[in-house]
N, C-alpha and C positions, 0 to 999 in steps of 0.2 A: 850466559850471554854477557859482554862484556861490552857490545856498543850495538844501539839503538840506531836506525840510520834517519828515524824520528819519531818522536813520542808526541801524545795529542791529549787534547784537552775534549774526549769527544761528546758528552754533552754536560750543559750548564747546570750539573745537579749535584746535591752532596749526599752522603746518607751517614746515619750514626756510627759511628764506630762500633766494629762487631755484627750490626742488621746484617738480616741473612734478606735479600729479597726488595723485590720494590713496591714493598708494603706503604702506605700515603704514613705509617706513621715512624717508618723510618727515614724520611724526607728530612732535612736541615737544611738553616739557613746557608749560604755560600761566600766563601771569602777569595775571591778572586785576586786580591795582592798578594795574598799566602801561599795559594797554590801557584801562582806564577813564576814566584820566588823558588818555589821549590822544585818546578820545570826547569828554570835558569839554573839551578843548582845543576840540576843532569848535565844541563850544555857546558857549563862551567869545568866540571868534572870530566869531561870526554866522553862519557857513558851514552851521548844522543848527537850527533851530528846535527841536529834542527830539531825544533819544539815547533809545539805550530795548534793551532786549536780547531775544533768542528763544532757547529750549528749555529756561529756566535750571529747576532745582530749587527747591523751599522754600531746601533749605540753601545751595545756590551762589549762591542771590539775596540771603539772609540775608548771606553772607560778602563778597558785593560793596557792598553796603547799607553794613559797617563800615567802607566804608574810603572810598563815594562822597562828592562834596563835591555832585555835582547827580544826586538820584535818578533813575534809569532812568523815563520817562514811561511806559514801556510793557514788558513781556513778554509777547512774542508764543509761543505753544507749538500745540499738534496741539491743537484739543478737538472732539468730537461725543460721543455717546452713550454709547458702549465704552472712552473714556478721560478720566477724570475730573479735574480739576486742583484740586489743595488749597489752592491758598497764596492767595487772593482777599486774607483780611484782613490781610497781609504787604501786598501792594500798596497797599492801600487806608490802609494806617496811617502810608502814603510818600508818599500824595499819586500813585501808581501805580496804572496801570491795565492788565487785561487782554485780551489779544487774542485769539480765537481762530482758528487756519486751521484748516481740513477737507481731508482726502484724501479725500472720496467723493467718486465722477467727477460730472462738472459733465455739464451738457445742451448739445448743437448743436444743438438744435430751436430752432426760434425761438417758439414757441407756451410750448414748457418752460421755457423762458430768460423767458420774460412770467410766466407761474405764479409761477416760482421768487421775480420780485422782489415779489409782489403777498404780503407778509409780514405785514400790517397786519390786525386783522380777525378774527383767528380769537386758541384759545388751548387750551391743552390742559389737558384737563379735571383736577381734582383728584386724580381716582382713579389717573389713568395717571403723576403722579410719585412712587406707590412702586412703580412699574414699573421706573422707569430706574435706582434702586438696586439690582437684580436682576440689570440685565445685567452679563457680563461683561467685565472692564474686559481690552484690549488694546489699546496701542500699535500703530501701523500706522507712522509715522515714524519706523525704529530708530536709525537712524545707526551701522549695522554698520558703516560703511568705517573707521570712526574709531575701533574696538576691535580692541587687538593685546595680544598677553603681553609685549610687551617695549618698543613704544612709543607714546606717548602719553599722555593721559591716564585712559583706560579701559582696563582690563588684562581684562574681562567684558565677554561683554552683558549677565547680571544688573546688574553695578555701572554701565555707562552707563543702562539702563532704568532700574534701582531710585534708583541716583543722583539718574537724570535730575529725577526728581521725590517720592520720598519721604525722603532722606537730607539 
């Protein structure tokens, strides 16, 4: 393959050189100016049309931000309903955009699968968006494998959650 039409950064975790698996003791600390650099390198080179990173926080997006010389085109994170993502106008002040995936199961109908893409057309009503402020917000993507008291860079699942995206 000789170009990428974009490569990602898709989550905040390193492992040793060589670990086979996501064993807690293959976990290492993380250098986010290094690897960014070495993203830029791809877009530099022509090998990636856009770099762009997944699951980042307000603030780990902020801190990569200080130090990027080619802003992330994209942060890709978990969004539907129950989990709400705050940093739009951090992207947006970058020339960045947002992506969202869904973990609610998809359809094998083939009738569903038609529904599903016929998205155009309809809208929801006024009344029902101070509804979705209501719900409760739960992450479903935790990225438990990647939380250890001793290595890594999440020592909590609070801290990789709350990290994840409000710190």
């Amino acid at each position: 393959m000789s170009l990428l039409e974009i490569s990602k950064i898709h989550w905040l975790v390193r492992m040793k050189k060589g670990s086979m698996g996501f064993k807690p003791e293959n976990l290492t600390d993380i250098d986010i100016p290094s690897t960014w650099r070495a993203m830029e390198t791809l877009y530099d080179l022509g090998k990636a049309r856009a770099i762009g990173v997944c699951n980042f926080s307000t603030k780990k997006l902020s801190d990569l931000l200080d130090v990027a010389r080619v802003p992330p085109a994209v942060d890709q994170v978990e969004c539907h309903p129950v989990w709400d993502i705050h940093h739009w106008a951090l992207l947006e002040q970058h020339g960045s955009n947002l992506e969202g995936y869904s973990v609610f199961p998809k359809s094998a109908n083939k009738a569903r699968i038609k529904e599903n893409l016929d998205v155009f057309g309809w809208s929801i009503p006024d009344d029902s968006f101070t509804k979705f402020s209501e719900i409760e917000q739960a992450r479903l993507i935790r990225g438990a494998v990647f939380v250890h008291d001793t290595f890594g860079l999440y020592r909590s699942y609070v801290e990789e959650i709350l990290g994840a995206f409000f710190l």
